[in-house]
C-alpha positions in Angstrom: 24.9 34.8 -5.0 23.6 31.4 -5.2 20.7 32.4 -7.0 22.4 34.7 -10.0 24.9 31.3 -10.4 22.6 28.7 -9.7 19.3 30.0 -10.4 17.6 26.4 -10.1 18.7 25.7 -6.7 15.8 28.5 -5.6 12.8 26.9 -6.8 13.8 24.1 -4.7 13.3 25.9 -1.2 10.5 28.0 -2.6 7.6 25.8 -1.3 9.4 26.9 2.5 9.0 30.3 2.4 6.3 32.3 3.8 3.5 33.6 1.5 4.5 37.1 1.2 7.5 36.3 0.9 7.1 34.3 -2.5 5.4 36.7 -4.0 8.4 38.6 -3.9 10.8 36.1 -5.2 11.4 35.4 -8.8 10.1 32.6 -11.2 11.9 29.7 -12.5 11.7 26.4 -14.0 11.7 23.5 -11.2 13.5 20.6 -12.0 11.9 17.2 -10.5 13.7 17.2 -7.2 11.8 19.9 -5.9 8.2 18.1 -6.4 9.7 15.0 -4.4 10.2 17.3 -1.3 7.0 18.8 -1.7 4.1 17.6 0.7 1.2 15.8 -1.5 -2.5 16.9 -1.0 -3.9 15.0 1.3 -7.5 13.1 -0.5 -10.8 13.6 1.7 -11.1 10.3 3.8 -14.3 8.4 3.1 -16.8 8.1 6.1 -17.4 4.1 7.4 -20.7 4.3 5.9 -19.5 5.5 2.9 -17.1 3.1 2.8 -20.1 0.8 2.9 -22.5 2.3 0.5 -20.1 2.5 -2.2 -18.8 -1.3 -1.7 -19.8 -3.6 -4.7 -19.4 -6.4 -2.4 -22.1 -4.8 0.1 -25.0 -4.6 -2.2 -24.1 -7.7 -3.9 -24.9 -9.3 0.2 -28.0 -6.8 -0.2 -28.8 -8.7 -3.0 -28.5 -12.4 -1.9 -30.7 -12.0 1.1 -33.7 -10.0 -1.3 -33.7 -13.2 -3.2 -33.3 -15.4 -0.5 -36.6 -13.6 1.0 -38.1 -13.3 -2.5 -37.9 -17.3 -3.4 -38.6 -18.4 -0.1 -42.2 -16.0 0.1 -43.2 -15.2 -3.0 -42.3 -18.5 -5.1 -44.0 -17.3 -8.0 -41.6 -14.6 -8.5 -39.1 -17.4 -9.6 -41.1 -17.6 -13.2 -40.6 -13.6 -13.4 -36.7 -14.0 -11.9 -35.4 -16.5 -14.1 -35.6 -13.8 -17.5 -33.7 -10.9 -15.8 -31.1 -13.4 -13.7 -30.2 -14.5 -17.8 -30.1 -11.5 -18.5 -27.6 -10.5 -16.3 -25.6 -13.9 -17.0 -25.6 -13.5 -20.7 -24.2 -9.8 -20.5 -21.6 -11.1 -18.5 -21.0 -13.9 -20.8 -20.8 -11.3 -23.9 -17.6 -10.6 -22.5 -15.9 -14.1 -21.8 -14.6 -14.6 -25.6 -13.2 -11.3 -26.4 -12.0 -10.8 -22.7 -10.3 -14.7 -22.6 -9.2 -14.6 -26.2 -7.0 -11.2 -25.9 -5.9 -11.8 -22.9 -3.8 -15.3 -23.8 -2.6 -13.8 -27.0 -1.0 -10.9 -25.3 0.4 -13.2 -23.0 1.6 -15.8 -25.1 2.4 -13.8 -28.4 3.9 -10.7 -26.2 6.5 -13.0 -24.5 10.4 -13.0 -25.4 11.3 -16.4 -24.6 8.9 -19.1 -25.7 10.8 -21.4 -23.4 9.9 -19.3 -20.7 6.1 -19.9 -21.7 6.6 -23.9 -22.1 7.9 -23.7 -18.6 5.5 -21.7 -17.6 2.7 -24.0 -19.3 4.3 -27.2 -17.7 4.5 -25.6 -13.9 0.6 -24.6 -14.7 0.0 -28.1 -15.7 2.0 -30.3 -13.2 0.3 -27.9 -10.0 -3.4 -28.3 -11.8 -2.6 -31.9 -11.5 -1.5 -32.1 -8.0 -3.9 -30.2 -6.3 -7.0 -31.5 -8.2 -5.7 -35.2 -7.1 -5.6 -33.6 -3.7 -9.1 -32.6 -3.9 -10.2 -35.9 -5.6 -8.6 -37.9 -2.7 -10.4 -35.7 0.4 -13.7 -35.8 -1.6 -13.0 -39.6 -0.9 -11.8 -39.2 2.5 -14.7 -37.5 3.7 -17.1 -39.6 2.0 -16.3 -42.6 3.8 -15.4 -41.1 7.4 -18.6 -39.4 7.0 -21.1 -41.9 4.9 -23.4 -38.8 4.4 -25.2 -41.4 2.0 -26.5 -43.7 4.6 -29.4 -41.5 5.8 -32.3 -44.0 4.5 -33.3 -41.7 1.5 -36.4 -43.1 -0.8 -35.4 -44.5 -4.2 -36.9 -42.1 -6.8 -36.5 -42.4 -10.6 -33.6 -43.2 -12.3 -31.5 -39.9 -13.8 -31.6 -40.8 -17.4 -27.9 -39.6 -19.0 -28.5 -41.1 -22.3 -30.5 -37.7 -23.0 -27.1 -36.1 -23.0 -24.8 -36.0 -25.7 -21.4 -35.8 -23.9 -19.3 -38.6 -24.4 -15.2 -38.9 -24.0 -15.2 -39.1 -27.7 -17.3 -35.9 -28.2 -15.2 -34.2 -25.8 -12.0 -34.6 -27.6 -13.8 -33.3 -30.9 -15.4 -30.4 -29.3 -11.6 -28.6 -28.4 -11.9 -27.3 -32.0 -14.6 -25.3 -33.5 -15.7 -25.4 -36.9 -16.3 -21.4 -37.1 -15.7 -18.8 -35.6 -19.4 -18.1 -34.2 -19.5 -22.1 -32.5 -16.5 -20.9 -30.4 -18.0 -17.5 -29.8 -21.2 -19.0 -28.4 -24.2 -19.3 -30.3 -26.2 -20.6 -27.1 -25.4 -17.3 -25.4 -22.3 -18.6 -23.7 -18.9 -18.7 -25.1 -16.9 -22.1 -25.4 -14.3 -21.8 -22.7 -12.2 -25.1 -24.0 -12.5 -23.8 -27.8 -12.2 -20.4 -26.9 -8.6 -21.7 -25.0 -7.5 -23.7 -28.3 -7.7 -21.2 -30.7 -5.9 -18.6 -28.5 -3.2 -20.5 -28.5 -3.1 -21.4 -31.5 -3.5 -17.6 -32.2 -1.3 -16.3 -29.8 1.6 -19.0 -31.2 1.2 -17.8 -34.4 1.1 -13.8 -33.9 4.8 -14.8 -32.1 5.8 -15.8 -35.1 5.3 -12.7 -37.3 7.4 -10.0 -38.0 7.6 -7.3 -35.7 5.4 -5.3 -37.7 2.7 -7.5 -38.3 3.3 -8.8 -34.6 2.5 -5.2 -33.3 -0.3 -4.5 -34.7 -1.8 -7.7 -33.5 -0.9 -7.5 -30.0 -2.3 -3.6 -29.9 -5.5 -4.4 -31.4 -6.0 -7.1 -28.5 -4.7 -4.7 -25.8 -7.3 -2.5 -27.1 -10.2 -4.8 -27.2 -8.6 -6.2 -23.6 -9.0 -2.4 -22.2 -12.3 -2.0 -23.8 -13.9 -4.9 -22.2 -12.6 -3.8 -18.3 -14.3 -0.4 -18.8 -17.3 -3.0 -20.0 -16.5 -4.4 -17.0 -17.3 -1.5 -14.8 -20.1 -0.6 -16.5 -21.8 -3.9 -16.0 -20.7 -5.6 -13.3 -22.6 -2.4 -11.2 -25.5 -4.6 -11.9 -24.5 -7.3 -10.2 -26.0 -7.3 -7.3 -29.7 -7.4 -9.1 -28.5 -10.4 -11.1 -27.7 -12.0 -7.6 -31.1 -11.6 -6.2 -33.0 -13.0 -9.1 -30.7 -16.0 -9.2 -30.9 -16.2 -6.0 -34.6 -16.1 -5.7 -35.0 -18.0 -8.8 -33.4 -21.4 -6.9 -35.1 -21.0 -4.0 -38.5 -20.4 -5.8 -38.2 -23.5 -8.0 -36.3 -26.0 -5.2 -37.7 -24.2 -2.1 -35.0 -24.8 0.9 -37.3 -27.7 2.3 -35.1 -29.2 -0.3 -32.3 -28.9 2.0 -33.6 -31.3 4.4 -33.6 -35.0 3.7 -29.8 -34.6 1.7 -28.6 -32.1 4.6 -26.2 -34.9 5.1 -24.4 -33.8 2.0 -24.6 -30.4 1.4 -23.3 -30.4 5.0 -20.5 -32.9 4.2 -19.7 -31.0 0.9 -19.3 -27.6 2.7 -17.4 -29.1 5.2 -15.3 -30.8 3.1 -14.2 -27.9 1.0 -13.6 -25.9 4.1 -10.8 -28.8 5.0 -9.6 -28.5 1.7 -9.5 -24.7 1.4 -7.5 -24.2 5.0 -5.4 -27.3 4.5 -4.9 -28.0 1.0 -4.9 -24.0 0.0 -3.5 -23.2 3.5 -0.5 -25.0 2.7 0.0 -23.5 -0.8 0.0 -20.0 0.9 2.8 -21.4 3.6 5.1 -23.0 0.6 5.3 -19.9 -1.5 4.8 -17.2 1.3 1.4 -15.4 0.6 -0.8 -13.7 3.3 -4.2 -16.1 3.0 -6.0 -12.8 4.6 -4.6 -10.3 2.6 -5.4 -13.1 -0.4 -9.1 -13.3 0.3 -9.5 -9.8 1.0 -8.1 -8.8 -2.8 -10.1 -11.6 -4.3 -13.4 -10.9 -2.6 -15.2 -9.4 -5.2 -15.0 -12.3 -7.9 -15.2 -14.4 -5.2 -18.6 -12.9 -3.9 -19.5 -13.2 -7.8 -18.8 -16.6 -8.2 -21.0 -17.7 -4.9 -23.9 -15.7 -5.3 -24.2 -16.4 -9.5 -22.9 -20.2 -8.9 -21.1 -19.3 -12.7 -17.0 -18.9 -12.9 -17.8 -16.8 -15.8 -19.5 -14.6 -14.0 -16.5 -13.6 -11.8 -13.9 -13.7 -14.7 -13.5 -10.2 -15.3 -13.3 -9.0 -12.1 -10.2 -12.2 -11.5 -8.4 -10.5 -13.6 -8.5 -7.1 -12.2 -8.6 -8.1 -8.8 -4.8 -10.4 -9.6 -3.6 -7.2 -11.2 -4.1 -4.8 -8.3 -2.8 -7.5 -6.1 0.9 -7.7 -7.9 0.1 -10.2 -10.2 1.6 -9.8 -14.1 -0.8 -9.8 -16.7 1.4 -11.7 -18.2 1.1 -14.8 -15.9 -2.9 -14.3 -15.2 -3.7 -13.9 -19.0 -2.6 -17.0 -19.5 -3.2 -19.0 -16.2 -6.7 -18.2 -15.4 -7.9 -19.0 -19.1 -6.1 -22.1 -18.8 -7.0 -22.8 -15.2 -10.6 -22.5 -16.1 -10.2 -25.4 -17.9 -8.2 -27.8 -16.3 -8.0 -26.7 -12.7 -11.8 -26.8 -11.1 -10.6 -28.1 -7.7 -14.3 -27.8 -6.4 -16.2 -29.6 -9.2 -13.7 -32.3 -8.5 -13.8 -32.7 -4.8 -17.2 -32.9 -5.8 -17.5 -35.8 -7.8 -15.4 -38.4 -5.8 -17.5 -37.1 -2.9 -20.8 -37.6 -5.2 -19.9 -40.8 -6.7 -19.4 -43.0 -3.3 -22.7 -40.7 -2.0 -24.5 -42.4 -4.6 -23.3 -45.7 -4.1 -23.8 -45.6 -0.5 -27.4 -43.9 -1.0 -28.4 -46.8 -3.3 -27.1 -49.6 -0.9 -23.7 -50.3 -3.3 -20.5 -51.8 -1.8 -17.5 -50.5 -3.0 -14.1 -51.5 -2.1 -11.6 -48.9 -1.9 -9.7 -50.5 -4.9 -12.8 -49.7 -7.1 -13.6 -46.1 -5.7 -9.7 -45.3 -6.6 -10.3 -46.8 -10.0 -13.6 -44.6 -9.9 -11.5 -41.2 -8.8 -9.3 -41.9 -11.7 -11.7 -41.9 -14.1 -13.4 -39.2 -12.5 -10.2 -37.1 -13.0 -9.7 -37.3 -16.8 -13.7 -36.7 -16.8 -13.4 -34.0 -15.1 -11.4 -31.7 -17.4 -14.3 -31.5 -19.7 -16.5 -29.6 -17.1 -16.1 -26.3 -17.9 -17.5 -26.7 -21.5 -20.6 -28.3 -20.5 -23.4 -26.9 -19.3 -24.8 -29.4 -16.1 -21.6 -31.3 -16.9 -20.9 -32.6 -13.4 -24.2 -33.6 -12.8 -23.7 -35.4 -16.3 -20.2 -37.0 -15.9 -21.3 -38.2 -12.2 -24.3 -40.0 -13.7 -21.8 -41.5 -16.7 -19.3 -42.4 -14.0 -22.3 -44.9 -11.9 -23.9 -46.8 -14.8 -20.1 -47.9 -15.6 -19.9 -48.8 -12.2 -23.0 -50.2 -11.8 -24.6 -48.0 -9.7 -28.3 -47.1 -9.8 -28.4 -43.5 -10.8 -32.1 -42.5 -9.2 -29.7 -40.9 -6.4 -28.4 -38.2 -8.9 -31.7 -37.3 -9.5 -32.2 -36.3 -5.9 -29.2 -34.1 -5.7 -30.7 -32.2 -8.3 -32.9 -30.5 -6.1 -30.3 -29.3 -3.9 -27.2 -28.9 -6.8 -27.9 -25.2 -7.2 -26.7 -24.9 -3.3 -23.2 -27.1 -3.6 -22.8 -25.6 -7.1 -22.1 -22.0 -5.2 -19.6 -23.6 -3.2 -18.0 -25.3 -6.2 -17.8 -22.3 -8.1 -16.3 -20.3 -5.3 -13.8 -22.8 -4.9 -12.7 -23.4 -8.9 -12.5 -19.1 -9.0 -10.1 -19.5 -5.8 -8.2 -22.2 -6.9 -7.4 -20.2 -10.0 -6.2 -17.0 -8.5 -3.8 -18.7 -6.1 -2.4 -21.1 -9.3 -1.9 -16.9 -11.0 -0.3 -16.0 -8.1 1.7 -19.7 -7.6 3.1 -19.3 -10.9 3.9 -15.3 -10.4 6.2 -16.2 -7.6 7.9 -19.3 -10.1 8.0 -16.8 -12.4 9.6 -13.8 -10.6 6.5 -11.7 -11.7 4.6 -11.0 -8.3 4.6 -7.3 -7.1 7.4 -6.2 -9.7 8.8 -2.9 -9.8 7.0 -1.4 -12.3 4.1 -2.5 -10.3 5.2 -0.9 -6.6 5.9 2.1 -8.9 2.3 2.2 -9.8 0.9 1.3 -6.6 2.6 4.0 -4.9 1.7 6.9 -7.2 -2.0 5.8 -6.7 -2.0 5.4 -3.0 -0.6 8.6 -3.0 2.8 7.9 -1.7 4.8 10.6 -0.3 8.2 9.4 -1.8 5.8 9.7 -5.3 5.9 12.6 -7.7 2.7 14.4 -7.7 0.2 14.7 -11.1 1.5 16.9 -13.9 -1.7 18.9 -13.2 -0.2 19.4 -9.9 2.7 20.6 -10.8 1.8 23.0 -13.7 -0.6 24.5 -10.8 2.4 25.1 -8.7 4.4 26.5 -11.5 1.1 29.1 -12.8 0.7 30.1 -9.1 4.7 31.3 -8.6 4.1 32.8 -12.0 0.7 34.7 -11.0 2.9 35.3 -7.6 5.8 37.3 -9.5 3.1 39.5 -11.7 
């Protein structure tokens, strides 16, 4: 008899038989094989509203259009919104160092080849470079075709830059802290281009350890990387009351009549980065093969963030785990998104080309195209310091004029409509740096792996997937209870 010789080949037709008839069949161990062919419990299927009621994304919307209401009628609320909206921003920002700082040291220290982490460093670099010209150059475009300046706006006072301390010079000395706590942030936000530095520095190092040493190193930072996601969770739940009190904190102080005499250039500026996201980003998708839907639909959440907050950091830690689920290796995103922050803000820049010749044209300036291309190039090595400034585009714009001669009292109008362009900006830097992760993936033959599918499937409840241990010592204990 099968059974007597074989007695492992009957566990695996058990599941077929009737009821009764189990109960009268005997017990034995089941090998693997038998759980593939067994038929997976089917998980409860959320309702639509459900669906809904549970989305992040839907109450950070909620959110938005509470503050838009709350600014816009009750102004005075603004005083009372700005304290809880820094709230919300400075928990977030509690997270940036430690979340940045493990992150590249896993990815740098963890790897096996350093020469596969130059190369990866010098694809990052070379496509930062080529798409932030792109953007400088249909900021400049636009500009011109559009002349969004030349709307007869009242000279106000000059914007006075010399208040601000950031100079080339002080750039290049700020990439290093002196302590620990400068890098960390003792302003309540970390600094992103110190907080880079040292991690590589760190991460370089920890490489070069023995494999003891090396170990313990990159667990302790895998640890602190996992602590700060379930941070995350916790946290980000309150994003959507952070939204509305930023929200109604710009409205309340600027007031969307603000919008109307520069309406010229928000309009231009959301236009313009629309042109650059479908062309510019469209293209990128068609190169290298990636679904721009199924893209934006796995980013929306940081993207959502990054609108609504108008703050990159904001969105950081839900980049990294929205790249993750969507097949990218941590290995590539812990060391591209820290380093994109930096050097790839394809928004701010679009931004200030199309500022710059605004300004000029606003104030009655002439510029040939030979000096607005001389402009753009300065513009570009100015604009890598951005990310570790606070109002730094506003800042470098203004810097970029008075070299150029060019009246600044034009900056000082944008202010009052910044806070609008600076969602747009933001959204556009977080995108940019998710599609350079998954840009660089591809290079590096680490998109959608098969460790990855592996995962994906056993949590999408695949049918070709084994079922949970749980499930299977259930199965066992219920033949068992059967045979008694």
């Amino acid at each position: 008899m099968r059974g007597a010789s074989h007695p492992l080949h009957f566990a695996a037709d058990l599941h077929r038989l009737p009821r009764r008839a189990r109960a009268s069949q005997p017990a034995f161990a089941m090998p693997d094989s038998s759980y593939q062919a067994m038929e997976q419990p089917t998980p409860p299927k959320k309702s639509v509203a459900r669906k809904i009621l549970t989305s992040l994304t839907f109450w950070i919307v909620v959110g938005m259009v509470i503050g838009i209401i709350l600014g816009e009628f009750a102004p005075t609320f603004s005083d009372k919104a700005a304290p809880m909206k820094n709230l919300f921003l400075r928990t977030i920002q509690f997270i940036v160092f430690p979340l940045v700082f493990s992150s590249l040291v896993i990815g740098i220290a963890d790897q096996k080849d350093m020469k596969q982490l130059g190369r990866l460093a010098l694809k990052s670099i070379i496509y930062f470079e080529i798409v932030t010209t792109l953007a400088l150059i249909i900021g400049l475009l636009s500009v011109n075709i559009i002349k969004p300046g030349n709307v007869g706006l009242t000279q106000g006072e000059d914007y006075d830059s010399s208040e601000s301390t950031f100079t080339f010079d002080n750039w290049i000395e700020h990439l290093t802290p002196k302590t620990w706590g400068q890098m960390m942030g003792g302003e309540g936000s970390s600094e992103l281009l110190q907080v880079l530095v040292a991690a590589i520095l760190t991460g370089v190092s920890t490489a070069q350890l023995n494999d003891h040493h090396k170990n313990i190193i990159l667990e302790f930072s895998r640890a602190v990387l996992q602590m700060m996601f379930k941070f995350v969770d916790i946290v980000i739940w309150t994003a959507p009351i952070g939204v509305c009190f930023a929200i109604a904190e710009a409205i309340g102080s600027n007031g969307l009549s603000a919008l109307g005499s520069l309406a010229a250039l928000v309009g231009t500026v959301y236009a313009t980065i629309a042109v650059f996201i479908v062309v510019v980003f469209g293209s990128v998708c068609f190169m290298f093969k990636i679904n721009p839907v199924e893209f934006i639909v796995a980013m929306k959440e940081p993207l959502i963030i990054a609108y609504t907050t108008a703050t990159s950091e904001a969105a950081l830690p839900k980049v990294f785990e929205a790249l993750e689920q969507y097949g990218v290796s941590t290995h590539i995103s812990g060391f591209v998104v820290p380093f994109g922050y930096s050097f790839n803000l394809d928004g701010s820049t679009l931004y200030l080309s199309l500022g710059a010749v605004f300004c000029a044209q606003a104030a009655g300036v002439d510029k040939s195209i030979g000096e607005q291309i001389v402009m753009v190039l300065m513009l570009m090595v100015s604009s890598k310091g951005v990310a570790g400034v606070r109002s730094a585009s506003i800042i470098v714009l203004a810097s970029t004029l008075d070299q150029f001669d060019i009246p600044s009292w034009p900056v000082a109008l944008i202010l009052g409509v910044d806070w609008i362009m600076d969602m747009m900006r933001t959204l556009t830097n977080v995108m940019g740096n998710c599609l350079a992760s998954v840009v660089m993936a591809k290079l590096e033959n680490e998109f959608r792996t098969e460790a990855w599918e592996r995962e994906m499937r056993m949590l999408q409840g695949d049918l070709e997937a084994k079922v949970s241990t749980l499930e299977k010592l259930s199965v066992v204990s219920g033949v068992e209870e059967a045979r008694r």
